[in-house]
BAFI-3210 file (N, C-alpha, C; in Angstrom, 3 decimals, decimal comma, padded with zeros to 6 digits):
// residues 174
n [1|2|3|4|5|6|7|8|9|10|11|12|13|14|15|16|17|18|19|20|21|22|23|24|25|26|27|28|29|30|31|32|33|34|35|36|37|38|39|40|41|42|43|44|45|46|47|48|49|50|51|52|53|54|55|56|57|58|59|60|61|62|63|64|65|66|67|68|69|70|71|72|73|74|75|76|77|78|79|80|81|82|83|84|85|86|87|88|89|90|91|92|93|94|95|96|97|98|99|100|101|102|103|104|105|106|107|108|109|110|111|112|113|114|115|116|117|118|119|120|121|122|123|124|125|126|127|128|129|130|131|132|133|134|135|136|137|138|139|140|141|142|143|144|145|146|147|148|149|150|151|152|153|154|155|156|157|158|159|160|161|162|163|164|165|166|167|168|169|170|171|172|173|174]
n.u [-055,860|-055,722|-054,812|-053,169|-050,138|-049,960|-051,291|-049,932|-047,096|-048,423|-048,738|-045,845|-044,265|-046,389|-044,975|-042,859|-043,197|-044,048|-041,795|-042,252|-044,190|-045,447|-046,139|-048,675|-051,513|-054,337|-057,384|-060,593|-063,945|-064,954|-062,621|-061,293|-057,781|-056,194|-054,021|-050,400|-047,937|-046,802|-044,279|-043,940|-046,039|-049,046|-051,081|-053,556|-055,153|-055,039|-056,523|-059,022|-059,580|-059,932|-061,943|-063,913|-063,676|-064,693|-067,407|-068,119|-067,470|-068,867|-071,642|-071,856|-070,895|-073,594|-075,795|-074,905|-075,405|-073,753|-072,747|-072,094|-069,211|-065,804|-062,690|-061,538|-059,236|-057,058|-055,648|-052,829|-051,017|-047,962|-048,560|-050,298|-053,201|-054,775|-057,534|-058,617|-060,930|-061,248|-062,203|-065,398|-065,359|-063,208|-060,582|-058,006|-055,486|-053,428|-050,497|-048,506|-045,552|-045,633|-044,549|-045,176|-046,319|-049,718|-051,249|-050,263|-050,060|-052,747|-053,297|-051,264|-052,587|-055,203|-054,831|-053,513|-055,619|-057,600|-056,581|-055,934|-058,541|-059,293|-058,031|-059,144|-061,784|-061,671|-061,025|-063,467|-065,258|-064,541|-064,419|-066,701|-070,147|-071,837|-069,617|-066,802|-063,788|-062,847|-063,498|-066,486|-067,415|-070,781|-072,981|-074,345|-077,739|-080,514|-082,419|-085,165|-087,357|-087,224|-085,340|-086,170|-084,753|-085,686|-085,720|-084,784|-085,538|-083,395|-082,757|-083,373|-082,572|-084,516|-086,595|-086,186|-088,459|-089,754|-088,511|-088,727|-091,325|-091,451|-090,159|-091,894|-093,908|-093,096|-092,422|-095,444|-095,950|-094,677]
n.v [005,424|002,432|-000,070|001,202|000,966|-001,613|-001,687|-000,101|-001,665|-003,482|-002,075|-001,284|-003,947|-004,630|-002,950|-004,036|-006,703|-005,442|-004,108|-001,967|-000,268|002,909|004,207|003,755|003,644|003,555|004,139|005,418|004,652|007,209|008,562|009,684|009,113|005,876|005,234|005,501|004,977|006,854|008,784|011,747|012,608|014,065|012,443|013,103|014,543|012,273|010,361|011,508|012,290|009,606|008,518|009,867|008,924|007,031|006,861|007,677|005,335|003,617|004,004|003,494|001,076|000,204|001,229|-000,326|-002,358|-004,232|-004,889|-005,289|-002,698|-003,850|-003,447|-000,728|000,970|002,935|004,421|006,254|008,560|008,435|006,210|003,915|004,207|002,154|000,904|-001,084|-002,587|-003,133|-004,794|-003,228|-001,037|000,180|001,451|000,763|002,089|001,897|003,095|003,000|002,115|002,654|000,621|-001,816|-005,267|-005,993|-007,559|-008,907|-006,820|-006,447|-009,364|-008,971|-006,816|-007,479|-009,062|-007,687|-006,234|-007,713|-008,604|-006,010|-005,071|-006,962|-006,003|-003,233|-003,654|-005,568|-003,893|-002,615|-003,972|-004,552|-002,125|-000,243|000,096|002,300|003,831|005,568|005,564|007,991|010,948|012,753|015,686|016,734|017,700|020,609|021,852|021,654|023,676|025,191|023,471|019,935|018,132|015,194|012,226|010,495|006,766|006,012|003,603|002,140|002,952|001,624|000,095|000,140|-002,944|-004,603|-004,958|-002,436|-000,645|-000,791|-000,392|001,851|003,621|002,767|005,147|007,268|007,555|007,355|009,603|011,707]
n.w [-039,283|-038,594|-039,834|-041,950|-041,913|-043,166|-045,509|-046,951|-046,798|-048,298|-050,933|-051,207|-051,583|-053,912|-055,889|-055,944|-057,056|-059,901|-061,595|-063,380|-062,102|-061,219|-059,550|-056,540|-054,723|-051,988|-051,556|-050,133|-051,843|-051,643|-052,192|-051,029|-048,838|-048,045|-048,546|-049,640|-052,302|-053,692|-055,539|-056,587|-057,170|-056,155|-053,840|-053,194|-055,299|-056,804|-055,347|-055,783|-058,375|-058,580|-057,791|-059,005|-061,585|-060,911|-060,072|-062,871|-064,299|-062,991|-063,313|-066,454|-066,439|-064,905|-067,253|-069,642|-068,928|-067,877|-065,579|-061,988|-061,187|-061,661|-062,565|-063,516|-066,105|-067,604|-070,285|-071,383|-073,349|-072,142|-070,138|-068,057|-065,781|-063,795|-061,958|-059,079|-057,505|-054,273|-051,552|-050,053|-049,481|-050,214|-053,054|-055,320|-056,653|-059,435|-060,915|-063,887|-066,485|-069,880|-070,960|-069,428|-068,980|-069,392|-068,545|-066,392|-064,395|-064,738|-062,742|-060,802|-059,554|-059,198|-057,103|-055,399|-054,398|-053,715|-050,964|-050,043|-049,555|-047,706|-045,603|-045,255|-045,030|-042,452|-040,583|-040,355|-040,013|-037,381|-035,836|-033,533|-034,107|-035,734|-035,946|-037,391|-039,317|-040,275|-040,640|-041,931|-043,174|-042,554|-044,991|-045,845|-044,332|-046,887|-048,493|-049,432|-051,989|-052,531|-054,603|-056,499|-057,695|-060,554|-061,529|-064,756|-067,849|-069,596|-072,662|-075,479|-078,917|-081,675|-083,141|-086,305|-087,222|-085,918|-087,066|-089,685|-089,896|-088,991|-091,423|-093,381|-092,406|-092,936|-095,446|-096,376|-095,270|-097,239]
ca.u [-056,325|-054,755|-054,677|-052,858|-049,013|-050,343|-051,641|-048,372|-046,361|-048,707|-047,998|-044,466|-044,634|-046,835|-044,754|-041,635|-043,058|-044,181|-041,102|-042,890|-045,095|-044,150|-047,134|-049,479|-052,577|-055,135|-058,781|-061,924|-064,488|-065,166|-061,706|-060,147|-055,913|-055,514|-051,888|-050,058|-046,783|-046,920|-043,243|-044,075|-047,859|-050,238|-051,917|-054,937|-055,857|-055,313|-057,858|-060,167|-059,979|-060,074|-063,348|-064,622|-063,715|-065,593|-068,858|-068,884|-067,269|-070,075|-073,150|-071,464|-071,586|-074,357|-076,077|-074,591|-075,692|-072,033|-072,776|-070,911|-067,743|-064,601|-061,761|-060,905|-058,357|-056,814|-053,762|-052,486|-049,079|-046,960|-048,786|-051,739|-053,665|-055,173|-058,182|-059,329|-061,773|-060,397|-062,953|-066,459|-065,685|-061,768|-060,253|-056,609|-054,902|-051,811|-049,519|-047,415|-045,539|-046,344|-044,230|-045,816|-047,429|-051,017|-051,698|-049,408|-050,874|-054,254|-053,090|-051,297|-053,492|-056,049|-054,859|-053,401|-056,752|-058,398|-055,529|-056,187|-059,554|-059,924|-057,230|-060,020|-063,019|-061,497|-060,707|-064,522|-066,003|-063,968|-065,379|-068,096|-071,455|-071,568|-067,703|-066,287|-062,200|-063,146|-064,642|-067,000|-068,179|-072,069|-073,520|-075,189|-079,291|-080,992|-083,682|-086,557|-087,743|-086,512|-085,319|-086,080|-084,573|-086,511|-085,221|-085,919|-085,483|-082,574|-082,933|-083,223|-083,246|-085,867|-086,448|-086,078|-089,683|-089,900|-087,756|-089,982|-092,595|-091,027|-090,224|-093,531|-094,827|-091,998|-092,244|-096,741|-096,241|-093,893]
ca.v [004,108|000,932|-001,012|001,431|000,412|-003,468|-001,470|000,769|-002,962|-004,421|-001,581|-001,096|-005,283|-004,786|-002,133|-004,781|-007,288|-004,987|-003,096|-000,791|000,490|003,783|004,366|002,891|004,320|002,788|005,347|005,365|005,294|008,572|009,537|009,578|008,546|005,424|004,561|005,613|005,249|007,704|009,368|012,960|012,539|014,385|010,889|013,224|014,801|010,986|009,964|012,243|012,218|008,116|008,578|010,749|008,397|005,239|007,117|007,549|003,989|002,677|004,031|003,299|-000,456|-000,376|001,712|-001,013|-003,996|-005,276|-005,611|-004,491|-002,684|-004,356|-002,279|000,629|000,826|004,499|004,029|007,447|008,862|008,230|004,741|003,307|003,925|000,970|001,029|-001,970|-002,894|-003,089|-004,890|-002,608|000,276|000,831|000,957|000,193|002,743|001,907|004,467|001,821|002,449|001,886|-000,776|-002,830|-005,914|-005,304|-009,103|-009,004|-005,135|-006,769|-010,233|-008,066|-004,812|-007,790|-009,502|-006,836|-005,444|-008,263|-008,395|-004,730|-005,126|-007,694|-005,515|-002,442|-004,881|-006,182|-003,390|-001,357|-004,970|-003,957|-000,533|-000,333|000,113|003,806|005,000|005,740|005,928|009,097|012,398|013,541|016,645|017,429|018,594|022,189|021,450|022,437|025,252|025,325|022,404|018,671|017,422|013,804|011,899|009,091|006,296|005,548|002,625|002,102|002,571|-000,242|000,046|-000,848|-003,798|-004,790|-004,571|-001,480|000,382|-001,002|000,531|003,873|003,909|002,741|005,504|008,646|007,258|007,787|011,395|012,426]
ca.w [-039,652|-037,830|-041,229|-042,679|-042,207|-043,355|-046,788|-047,202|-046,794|-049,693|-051,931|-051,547|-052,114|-055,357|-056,831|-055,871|-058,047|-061,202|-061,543|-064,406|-061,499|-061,107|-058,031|-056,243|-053,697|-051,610|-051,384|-050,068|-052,640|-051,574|-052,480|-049,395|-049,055|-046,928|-047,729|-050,907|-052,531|-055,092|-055,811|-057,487|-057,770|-055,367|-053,762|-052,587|-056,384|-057,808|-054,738|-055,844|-059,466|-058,760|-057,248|-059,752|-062,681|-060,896|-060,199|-063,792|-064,842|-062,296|-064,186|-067,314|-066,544|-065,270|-068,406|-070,974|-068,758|-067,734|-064,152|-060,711|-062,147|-061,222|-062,751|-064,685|-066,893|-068,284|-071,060|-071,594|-074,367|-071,039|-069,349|-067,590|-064,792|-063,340|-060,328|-058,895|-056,099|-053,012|-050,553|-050,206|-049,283|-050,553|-054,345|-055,584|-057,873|-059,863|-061,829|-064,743|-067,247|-071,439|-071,334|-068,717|-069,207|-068,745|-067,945|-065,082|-064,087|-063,686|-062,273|-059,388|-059,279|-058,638|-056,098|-053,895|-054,074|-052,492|-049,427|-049,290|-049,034|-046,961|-044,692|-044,743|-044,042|-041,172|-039,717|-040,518|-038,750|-035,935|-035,386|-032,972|-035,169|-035,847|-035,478|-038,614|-038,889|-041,033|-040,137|-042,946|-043,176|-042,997|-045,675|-045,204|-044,821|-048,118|-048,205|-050,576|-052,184|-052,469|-055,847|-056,287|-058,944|-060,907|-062,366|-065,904|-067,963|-070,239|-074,167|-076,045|-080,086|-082,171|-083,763|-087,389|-087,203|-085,732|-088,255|-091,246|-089,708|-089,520|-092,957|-094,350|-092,020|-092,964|-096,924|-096,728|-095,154|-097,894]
c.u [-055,276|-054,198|-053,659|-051,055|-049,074|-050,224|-050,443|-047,853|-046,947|-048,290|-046,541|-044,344|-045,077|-045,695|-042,971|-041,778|-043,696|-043,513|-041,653|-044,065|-044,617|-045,450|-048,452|-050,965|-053,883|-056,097|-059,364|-062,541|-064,878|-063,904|-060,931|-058,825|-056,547|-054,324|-051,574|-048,299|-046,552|-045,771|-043,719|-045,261|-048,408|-051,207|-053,454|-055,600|-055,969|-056,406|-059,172|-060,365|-060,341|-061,858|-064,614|-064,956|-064,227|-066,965|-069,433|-068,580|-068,358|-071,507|-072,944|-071,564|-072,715|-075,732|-076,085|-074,752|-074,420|-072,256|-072,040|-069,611|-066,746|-063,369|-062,030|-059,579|-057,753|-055,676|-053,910|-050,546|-047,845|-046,859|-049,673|-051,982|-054,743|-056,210|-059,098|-060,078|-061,071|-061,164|-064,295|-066,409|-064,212|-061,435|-058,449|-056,277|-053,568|-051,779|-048,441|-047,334|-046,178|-045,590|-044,240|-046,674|-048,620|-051,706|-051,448|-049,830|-051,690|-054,208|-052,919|-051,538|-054,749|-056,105|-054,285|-054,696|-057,604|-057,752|-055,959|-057,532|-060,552|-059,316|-058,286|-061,312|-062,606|-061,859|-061,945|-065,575|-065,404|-063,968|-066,653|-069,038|-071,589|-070,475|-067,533|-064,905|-061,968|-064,029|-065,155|-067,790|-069,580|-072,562|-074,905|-077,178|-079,841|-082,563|-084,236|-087,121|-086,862|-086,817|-085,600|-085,644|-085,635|-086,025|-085,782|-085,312|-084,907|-083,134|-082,594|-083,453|-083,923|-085,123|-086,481|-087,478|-089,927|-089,217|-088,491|-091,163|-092,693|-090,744|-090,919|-093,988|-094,167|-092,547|-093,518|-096,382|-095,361|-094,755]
c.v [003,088|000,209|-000,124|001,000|-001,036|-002,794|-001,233|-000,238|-003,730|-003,292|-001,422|-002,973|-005,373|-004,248|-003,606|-005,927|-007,394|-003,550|-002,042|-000,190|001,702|004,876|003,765|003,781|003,608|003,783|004,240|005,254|006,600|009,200|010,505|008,768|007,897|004,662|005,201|005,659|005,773|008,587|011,072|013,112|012,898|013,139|011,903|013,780|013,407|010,384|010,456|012,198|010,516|007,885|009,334|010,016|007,271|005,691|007,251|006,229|003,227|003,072|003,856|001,655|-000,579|000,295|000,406|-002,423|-004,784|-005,519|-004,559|-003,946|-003,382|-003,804|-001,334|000,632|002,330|004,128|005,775|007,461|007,578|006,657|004,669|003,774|003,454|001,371|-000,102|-002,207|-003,429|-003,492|-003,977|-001,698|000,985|000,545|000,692|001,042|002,450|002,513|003,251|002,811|002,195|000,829|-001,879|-003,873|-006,006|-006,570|-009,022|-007,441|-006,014|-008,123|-009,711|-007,201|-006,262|-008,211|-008,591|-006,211|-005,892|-008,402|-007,372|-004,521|-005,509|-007,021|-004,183|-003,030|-005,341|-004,883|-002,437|-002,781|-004,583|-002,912|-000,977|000,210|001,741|004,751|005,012|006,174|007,355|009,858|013,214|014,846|016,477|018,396|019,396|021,497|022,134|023,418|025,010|023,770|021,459|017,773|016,023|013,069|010,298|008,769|005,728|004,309|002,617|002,129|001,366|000,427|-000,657|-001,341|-003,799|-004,065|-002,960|-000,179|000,189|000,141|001,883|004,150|003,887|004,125|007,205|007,975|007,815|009,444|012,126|012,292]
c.w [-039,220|-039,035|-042,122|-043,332|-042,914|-044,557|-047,225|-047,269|-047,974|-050,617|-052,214|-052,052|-053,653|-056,044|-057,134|-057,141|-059,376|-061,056|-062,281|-063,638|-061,323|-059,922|-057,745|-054,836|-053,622|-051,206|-051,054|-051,438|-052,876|-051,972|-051,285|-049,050|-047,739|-046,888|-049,463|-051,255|-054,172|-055,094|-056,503|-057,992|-056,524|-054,963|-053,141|-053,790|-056,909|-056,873|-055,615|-057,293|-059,597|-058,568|-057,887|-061,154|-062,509|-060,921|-062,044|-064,942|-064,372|-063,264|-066,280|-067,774|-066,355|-066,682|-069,125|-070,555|-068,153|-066,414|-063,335|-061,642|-060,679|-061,069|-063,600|-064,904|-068,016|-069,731|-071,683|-072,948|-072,889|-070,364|-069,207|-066,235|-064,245|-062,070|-060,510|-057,618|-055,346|-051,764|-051,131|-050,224|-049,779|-052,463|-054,359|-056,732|-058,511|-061,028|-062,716|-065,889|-068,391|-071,229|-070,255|-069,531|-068,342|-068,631|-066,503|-064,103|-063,548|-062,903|-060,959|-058,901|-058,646|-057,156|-054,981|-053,945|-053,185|-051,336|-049,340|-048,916|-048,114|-045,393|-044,167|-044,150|-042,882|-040,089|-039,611|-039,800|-037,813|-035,179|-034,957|-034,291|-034,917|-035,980|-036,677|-038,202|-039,263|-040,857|-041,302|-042,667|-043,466|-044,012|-045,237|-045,483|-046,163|-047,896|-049,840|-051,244|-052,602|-053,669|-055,625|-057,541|-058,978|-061,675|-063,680|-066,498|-069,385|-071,612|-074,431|-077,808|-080,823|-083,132|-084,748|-087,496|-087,340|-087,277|-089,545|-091,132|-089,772|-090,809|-093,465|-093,766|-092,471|-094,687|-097,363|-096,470|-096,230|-099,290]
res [x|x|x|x|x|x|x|x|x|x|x|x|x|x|x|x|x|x|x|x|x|x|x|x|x|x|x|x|x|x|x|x|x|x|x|x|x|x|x|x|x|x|x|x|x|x|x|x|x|x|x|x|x|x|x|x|x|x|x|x|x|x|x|x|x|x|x|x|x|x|x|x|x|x|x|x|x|x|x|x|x|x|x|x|x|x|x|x|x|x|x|x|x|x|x|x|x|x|x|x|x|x|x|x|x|x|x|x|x|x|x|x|x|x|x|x|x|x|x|x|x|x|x|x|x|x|x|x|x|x|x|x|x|x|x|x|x|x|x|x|x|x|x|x|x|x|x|x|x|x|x|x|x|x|x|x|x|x|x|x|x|x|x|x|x|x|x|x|x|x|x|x|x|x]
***
């Protein structure tokens, strides 16, 4: 990836001005490393578990109505780990300590996210139409029949109303 020394230069940058960072990594959504400065942390399991914890932060917002997700936010015994959108197709992981301020976390977890994002967008407009910088594997054709999922339509609880009504109607059968 061409963009990638530019990214590697904003993280070592971020971590410069939130000393309580203690790593930083730029994924695919798919969970794919494109720059990381992660000291003693595997940057291709934190890809992948990053990518694992938005697919289910993403249907989580949208489940409860909140909209596009933006970030995620972990706080663990030890610290935080931070993932913010990163352009369309990239996220932003940061490794902080507990005693970070978590104003200043998401102030500059935000904004290097949009530089880094705007640093992978450039450079995925600049790919001829079909190239990808990334070689995904094909998944194997499937044999026998073709699940389809259908979407259904969020719970909602009932109304004051409604609940009267169940009681008048549980109170006669008893």
């Amino acid at each position: 990836m061409a963009a990638e020394p530019d990214i590697l230069d904003e993280l070592r940058q971020l971590r410069a001005r939130v000393p309580q960072l203690t790593g930083s990594l730029a994924a695919s959504v798919d969970g794919l490393v494109l720059a990381h400065d992660t000291p003693g942390v595997d940057p291709e399991s934190v890809a992948a578990l990053t990518a694992a914890a938005l697919g289910v932060a993403v249907r989580m917002a949208d489940a409860t109505g909140q909209g596009d997700l933006r970030e995620l936010l972990v706080r663990g015994v030890h610290g935080y780990v931070a993932t913010y959108a990163a352009g369309s197709t990239a996220v932003l992981t940061l490794l902080a300590q507990d005693r970070v301020n978590v104003g200043r976390l998401h102030l500059e977890g935000r904004r290097a996210g949009a530089r880094i994002g705007e640093l992978v967008d450039a450079e995925a407009a600049a790919r001829p139409p079909g190239r990808s910088s990334v070689k995904l594997a094909r998944p194997a054709p499937r044999t026998g029949a073709v699940r389809t999922r259908t979407t259904r339509a969020p719970r909602t609880a009932p109304t004051p109303a409604e609940n009267r009504e169940n009681t008048r109607e549980n109170t006669r059968e008893n």
